[in-house]
N, C-alpha and C positions, 0 to 999 in steps of 0.2 A: 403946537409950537414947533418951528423948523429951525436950525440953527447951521450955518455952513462953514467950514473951515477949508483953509486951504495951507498946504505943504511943501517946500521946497527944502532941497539938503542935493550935496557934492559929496565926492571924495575924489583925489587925488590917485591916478595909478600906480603902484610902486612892484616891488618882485611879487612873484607869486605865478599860480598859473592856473588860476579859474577866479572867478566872482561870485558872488551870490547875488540873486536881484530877484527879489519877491520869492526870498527864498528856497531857490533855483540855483543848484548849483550848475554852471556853464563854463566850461573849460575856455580859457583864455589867457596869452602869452605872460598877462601880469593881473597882479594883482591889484587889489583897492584898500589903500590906506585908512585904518581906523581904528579906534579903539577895541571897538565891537569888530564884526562878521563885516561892517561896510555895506551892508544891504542898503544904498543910498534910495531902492524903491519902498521899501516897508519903515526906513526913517519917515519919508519924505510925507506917507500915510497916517504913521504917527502922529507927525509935527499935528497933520491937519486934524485929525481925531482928539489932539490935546486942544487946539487952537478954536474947535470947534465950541467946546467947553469953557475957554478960556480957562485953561493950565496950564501955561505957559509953553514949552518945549520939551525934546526927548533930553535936551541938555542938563534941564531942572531935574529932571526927573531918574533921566539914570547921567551918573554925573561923569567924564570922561576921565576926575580926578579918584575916582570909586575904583579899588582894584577888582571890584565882585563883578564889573561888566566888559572887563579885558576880554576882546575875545566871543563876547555873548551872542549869540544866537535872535537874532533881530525877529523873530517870529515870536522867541516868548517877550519883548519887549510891546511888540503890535499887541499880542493879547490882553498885557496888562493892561494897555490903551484903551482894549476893547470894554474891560471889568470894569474901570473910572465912567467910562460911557453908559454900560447898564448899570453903575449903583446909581446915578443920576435921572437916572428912567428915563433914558433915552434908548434909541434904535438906531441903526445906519441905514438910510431909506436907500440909497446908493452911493457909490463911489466911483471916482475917473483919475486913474494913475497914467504920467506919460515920464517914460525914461528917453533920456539926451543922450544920445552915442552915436558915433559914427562904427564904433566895433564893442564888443560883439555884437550879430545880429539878435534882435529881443524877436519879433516874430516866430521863429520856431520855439521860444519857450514860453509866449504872454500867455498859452493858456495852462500850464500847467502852473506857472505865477497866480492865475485867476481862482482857478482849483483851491494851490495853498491859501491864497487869502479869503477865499470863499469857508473854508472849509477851518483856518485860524478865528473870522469873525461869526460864526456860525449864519452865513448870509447862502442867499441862491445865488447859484452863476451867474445868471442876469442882473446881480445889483453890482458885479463887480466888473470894472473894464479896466485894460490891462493893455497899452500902446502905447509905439516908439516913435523916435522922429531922430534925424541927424541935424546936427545946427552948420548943415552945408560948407564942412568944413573952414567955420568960421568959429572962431573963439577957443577957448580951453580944449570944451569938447571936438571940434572939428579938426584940432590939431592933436587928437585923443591923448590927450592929455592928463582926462578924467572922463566921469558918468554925472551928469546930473540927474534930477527925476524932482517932477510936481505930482502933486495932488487934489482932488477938491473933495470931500464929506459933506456927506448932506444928514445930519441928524434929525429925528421927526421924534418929539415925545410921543413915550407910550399911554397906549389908553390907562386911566385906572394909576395913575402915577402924578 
């Protein structure tokens, strides 16, 4: 049985002067608005790993109104995501993440992005893809105003499950 989910999430840019995106910390003039770390690429992974399942959101799930996630590290959030996946006996047969910016440049980091989620979902390099796109300086993002980021999960039951 295959199950696919798909992921989307934003954050707004405010002070600061790096992001994290998959992870990846990346030095930039500001920051990203969030309760958490703002990793709007391993939300947006989440989302689709919850969705895949049908469990609603990272919102349900870690709750913005929750002080325990002020702050939190969006990689042990993706893993919890990962552990809901395997109690269910499922797999991640692949994944396809694209982050929306027109700045920072994603290319000099997609792969060590791939790396950490390769290596957060215990998956091969090859099941994970990790690419950008600018929205041609049209909209929120083009006027860098923020980061968006999609995703799509492909879940495959396990054999024996």
């Amino acid at each position: 049985m295959l199950r696919i989910g798909q992921g989307f999430d934003v954050h707004a840019f405010g002070p600061g002067d790096h992001v994290i995106l998959g992870g990846v910390r990346i030095a930039h003039p500001r920051g990203l608005l969030a309760h958490s770390d703002g990793d709007v690429a391993l939300h947006a992974l989440s989302d689709a790993m919850l969705g895949a399942l049908a469990l609603g959101d990272i919102g349900q799930h870690f709750p913005p109104s929750d002080p325990q996630w002020r702050g939190a590290d969006s990689r042990v959030l993706l893993r919890h995501c990962m552990a809901l996946v395997r109690e269910r006996g499922y797999a991640v047969a692949n994944l396809d993440l694209t982050v929306i910016c027109e700045r920072p440049k994603i290319a000099p980091h997609a792969f060590a992005m791939r790396q950490n989620i390769a290596s957060d979902l215990a998956l091969a390099l090859d099941q994970v893809s990790v690419k950008a796109t600018t929205s041609e300086k049209l909209g929120f993002t083009g006027r860098e105003e923020g980061i968006a980021a999609m995703a799509v999960v492909l879940l495959q039951k396990r054999s024996g499950t």
